[in-house]
N, C-alpha and C positions, 0 to 999 in steps of 0.2 A: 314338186308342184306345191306352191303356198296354199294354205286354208283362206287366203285373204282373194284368192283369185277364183272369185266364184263361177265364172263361167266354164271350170274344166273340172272341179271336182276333188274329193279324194276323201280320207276318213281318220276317228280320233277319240277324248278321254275318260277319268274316273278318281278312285279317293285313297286317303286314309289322314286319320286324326293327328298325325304328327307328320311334318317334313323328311321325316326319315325314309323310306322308298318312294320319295318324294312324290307323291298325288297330286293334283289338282282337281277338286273335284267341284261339278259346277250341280247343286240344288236344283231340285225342280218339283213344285208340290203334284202330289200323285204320282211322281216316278221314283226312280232309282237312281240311283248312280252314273253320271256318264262320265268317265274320268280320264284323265290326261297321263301321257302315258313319260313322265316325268319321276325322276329317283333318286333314291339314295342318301343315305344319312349323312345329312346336314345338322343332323343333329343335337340334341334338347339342350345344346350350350347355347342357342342363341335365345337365352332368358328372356329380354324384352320383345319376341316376335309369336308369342303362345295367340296371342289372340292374332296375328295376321293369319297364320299355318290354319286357325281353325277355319279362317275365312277363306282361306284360299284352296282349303281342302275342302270344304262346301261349295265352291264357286265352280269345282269341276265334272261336281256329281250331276252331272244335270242330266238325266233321264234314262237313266239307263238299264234298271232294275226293274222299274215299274213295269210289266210287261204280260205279259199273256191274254191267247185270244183264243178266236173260235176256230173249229172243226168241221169237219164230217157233213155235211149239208143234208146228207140223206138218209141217214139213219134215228132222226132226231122225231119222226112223227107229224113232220112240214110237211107238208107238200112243194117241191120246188115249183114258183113264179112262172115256171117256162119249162118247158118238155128238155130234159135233160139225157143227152146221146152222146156218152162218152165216147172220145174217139184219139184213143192211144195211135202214136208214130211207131210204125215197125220200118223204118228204112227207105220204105218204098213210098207207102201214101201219107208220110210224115215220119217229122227227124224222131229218130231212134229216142227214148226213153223222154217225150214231152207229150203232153195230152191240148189237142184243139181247144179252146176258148170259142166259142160262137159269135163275140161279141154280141151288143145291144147296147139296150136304153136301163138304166136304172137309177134308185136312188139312191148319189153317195153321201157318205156323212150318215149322221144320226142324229134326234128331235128326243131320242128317250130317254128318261129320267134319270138313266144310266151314263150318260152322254157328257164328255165332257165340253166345256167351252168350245176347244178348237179342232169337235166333231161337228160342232153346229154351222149353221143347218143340215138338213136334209136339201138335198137338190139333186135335180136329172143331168145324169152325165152319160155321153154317149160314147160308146170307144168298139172300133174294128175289130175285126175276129184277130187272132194271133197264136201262136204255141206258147206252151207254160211247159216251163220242164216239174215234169211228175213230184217230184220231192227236192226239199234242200240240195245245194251239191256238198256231198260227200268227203269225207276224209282221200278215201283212196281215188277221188277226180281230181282235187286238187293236188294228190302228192304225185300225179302225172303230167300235170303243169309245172311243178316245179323241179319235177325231174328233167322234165322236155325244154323247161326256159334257162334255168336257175336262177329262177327268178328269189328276193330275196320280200318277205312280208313287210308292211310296218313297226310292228312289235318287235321283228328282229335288225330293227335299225336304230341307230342312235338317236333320239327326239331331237326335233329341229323347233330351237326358240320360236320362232317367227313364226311357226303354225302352231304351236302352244300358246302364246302371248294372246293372241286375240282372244283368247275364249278366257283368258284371265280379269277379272279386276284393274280396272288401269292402276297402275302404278306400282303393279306387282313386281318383284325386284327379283331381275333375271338368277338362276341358279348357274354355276359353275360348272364347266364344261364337263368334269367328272362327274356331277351330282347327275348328267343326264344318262340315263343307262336305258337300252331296250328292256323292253318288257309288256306287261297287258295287264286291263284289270279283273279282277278274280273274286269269284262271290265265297266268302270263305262264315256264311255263318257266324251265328252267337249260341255260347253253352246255354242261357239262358232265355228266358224273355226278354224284351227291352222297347222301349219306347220306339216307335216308329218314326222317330223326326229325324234320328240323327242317320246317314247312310255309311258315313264311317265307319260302324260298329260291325257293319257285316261286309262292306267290300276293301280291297287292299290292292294295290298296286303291286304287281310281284314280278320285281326282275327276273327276265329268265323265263317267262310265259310265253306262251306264241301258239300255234297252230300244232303245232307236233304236242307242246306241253301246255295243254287249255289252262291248268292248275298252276302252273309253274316248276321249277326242277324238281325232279321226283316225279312228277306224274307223265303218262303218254297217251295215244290214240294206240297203241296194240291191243289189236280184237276188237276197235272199232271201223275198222275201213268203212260200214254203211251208217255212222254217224254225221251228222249233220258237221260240215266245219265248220270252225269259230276261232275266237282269236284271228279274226280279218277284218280290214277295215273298209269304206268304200272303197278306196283307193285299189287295195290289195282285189275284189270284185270285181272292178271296172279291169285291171289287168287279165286277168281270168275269162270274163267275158270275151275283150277283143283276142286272145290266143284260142276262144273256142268256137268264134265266130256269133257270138250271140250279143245281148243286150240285161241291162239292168232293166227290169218293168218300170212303168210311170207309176202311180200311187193311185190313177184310177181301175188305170188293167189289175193293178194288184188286188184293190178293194172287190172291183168286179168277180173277179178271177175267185178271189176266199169266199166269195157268198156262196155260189157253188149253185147260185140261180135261185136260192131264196131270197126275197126281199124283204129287205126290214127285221129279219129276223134277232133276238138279240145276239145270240151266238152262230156262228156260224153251222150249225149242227139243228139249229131250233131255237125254243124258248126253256127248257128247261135244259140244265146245267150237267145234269145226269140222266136222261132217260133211262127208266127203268132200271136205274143201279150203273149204267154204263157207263165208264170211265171214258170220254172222248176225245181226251188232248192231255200230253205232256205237260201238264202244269202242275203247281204244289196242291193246290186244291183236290183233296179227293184222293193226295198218292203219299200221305204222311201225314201220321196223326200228332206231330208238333206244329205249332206256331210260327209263322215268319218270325223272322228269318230263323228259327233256333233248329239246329244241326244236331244228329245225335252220330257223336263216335262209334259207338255197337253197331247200328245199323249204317255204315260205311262212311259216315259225314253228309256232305251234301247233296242232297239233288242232281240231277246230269243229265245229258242229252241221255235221248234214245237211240234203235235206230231207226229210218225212215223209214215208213210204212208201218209202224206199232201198231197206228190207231186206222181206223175205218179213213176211207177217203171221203171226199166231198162231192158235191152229184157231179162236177164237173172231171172228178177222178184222180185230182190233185190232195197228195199227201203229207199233212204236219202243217198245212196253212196257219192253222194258229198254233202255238204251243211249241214246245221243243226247244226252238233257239227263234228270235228274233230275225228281220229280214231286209237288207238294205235292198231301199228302192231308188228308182232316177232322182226325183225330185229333192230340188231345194224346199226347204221347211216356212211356211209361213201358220201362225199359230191364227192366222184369220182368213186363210188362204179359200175356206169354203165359206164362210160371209161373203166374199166379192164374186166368187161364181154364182153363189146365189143371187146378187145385186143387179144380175143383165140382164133377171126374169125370162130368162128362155135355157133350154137346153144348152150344156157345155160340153162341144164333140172335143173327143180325144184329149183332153187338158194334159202338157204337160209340164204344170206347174208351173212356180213363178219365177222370176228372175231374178232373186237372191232370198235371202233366209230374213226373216223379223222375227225375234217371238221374245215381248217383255216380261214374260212370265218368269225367267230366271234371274232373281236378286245378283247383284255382284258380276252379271256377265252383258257384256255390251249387246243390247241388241240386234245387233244385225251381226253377232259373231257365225263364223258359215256353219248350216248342218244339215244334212240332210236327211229327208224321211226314215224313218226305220217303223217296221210294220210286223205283228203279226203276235208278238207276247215268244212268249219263256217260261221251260220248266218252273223258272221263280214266281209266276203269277199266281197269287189266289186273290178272295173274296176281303179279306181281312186288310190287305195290303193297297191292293187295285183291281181294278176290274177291267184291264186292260186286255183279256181274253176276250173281247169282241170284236168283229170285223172291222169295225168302222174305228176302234182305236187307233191313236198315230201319236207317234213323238218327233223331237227334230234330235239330231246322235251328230256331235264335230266330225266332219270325215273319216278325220286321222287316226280316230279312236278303236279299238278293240281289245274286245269284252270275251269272258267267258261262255257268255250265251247268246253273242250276235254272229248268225252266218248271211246266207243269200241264196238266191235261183235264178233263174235266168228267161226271158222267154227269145221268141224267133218272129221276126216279120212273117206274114203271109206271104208275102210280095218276096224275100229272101229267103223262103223255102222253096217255093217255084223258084230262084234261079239257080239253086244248087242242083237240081235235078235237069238242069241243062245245059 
């Protein structure tokens, strides 16, 4: 599936400061790294290309770090917006391990000072009831998918020029067919402090990553079966999805769905960050007394998924909405996407997004390169970095790409829950 053919989908990249496990990494202010899953040592002979590699390794960071959001809806001292009556699926009056959404009316986006550009506005969007599956899916759901398909991920395929190129720089000059090795990108920290512009410093492109090895060779998911997976791209999602009969959420059900029926609140959880001392979401904020990105060897290296359900749920009974790992949703990416809903001055039912990706905010990377929404924030979010632990946060992530800390969920029609039960 091309990244150039946006009406079908799929998923994509990230960095490192030299051509060498060749990155692509595409910039983006306020986020992380979204990098291209491109490698291999091309190595520091090619003397007069230092300043292209640094451009072309910032050109594919674009968004991918930046990340963490809110929680827990109900434990924060809110009062939720709307009488909130969890109502888990056991089998019979709903699919096994997904919790009902009620749908309504609310406000997406955000107007608070917190707020970036391409939250604004605030506007009323309307969306049907639906199923949301309970928490992330799992290491050990997906390694039944691919036991039952064998099916094969992106990170463990060989990179395909033609869905890397577009989110390059024009003129970027194709790598050699060996330079292209499977792999994913990896948050591997800094010993020290360090300036927070450059995203290189702390993420790498690591041949040999994928879903079984988040970190790359050496590392595994034993002992985490109820961790969130990662290293998937949309792509590898949207597979998953149709083997399990479900759907990727729109970016409204998803925003709807994290607020947990409080409106407007900053975080998903309330307005304060910690109630009363409470730790409410997987992020670096609050669970490490070093500095982004800075890693400390003694206490294990970096940061990591949890497993689902750590933290308190949210009033609607859904767990890890914000925090943990990142979350691919339906939608193509437009960075002004809630400007134009807002511009037909009336409620917008059911939105599901636009028909192709815009967003000028990333130097060096063609506009309309394709991406789709990702939602929700990451162990890696703190206060110092992003404030991307709010609900109303959103980035656009190239399909093809995956990351150490982006997974998914899934939810279910109403209308396709009723017909499996007959």
């Amino acid at each position: 599936m091309g990244a150039a053919d946006q009406g079908t989908g799929a998923a994509h990249p990230f960095d490192n400061d030299r051509w060498q496990v060749k990155e692509y990494a595409v910039r983006k202010e306020g986020s992380a790294p979204q990098t291209q899953r491109t490698t291999r040592n091309l190595g520091a002979s090619v003397g007069g290309t230092s300043r292209l590699r640094k451009r072309v390794i910032l050109a594919l960071l674009a968004g991918a770090v930046a990340a963490g959001a809110g929680y827990a809806a109900w434990l924060a001292g809110t009062a939720p917006s709307r009488p909130g009556i969890v109502q888990p699926g056991d089998g019979v009056h709903g699919p096994m391990g997904m919790v009902h959404i009620p749908g309504g009316e609310f406000l997406m986006g955000s107007d608070s000072k917190l707020a970036q550009a391409n939250e604004r506005p605030a506007h009323k969007v309307r969306v049907p009831g639906f199923w949301m599956d309970q928490h992330h899916v799992t290491n050990a759901e997906f390694r039944k998918f691919v036991e039952a398909t064998g099916y094969v991920t992106t990170a463990e395929k060989k990179p395909d020029w033609e869905t890397l190129k577009v989110q390059l720089p024009p003129g970027t000059p194709r790598p050699s067919d060996s330079d292209l090795v499977p792999g994913g990108m990896v948050f591997v920290g800094t010993a020290r402090p360090v300036p927070l512009q450059d995203y290189s410093q702390w993420w790498r492109y690591v041949p040999g990553a994928d879903w079984r090895h988040p970190g790359g060779p050496g590392t595994s998911i034993d002992g985490k079966d109820d961790h969130p997976v990662v290293q998937v791209s949309y792509e590898d999602a949207q597979a998953y999805a149709r083997w399990v009969g479900k759907r990727l959420p729109t970016e409204a059900e998803w925003e709807f769905a994290a607020r947990g029926g409080l409106e407007q609140a900053t975080y998903a959880w309330g307005e304060k960050f910690a109630p009363d001392g409470k730790q409410m979401a997987n992020v670096w904020q609050g669970q490490t007394t070093q500095p982004f990105p800075v890693v400390s060897p003694k206490a294990g290296g970096a940061l990591g998924t949890s497993a689902v359900g750590t933290f308190p749920p949210n009033g609607y009974g859904l767990s890890d909405m914000t925090g943990n790992a990142w979350q691919w949703v339906a939608d193509w990416y437009r960075a002004d996407q809630f400007r134009q809903e807002a511009d037909s001055g009336r409620p917008v039912d059911n939105p599901a997004g636009p028909a192709a990706s815009w967003d000028p905010d990333d130097a060096g990377v063609p506009v309309n390169a394709p991406k789709r929404v990702t939602r929700g924030g990451s162990f890696l979010c703190n206060e110092d970095y992003c404030l991307s632990y709010r609900p109303s946060a959103r980035r656009g992530t190239d399909p093809y790409n995956s990351m150490s800390h982006l997974g998914f969920r899934l939810v279910l029609d109403d209308s396709r829950w009723a017909q499996t039960r007959h």
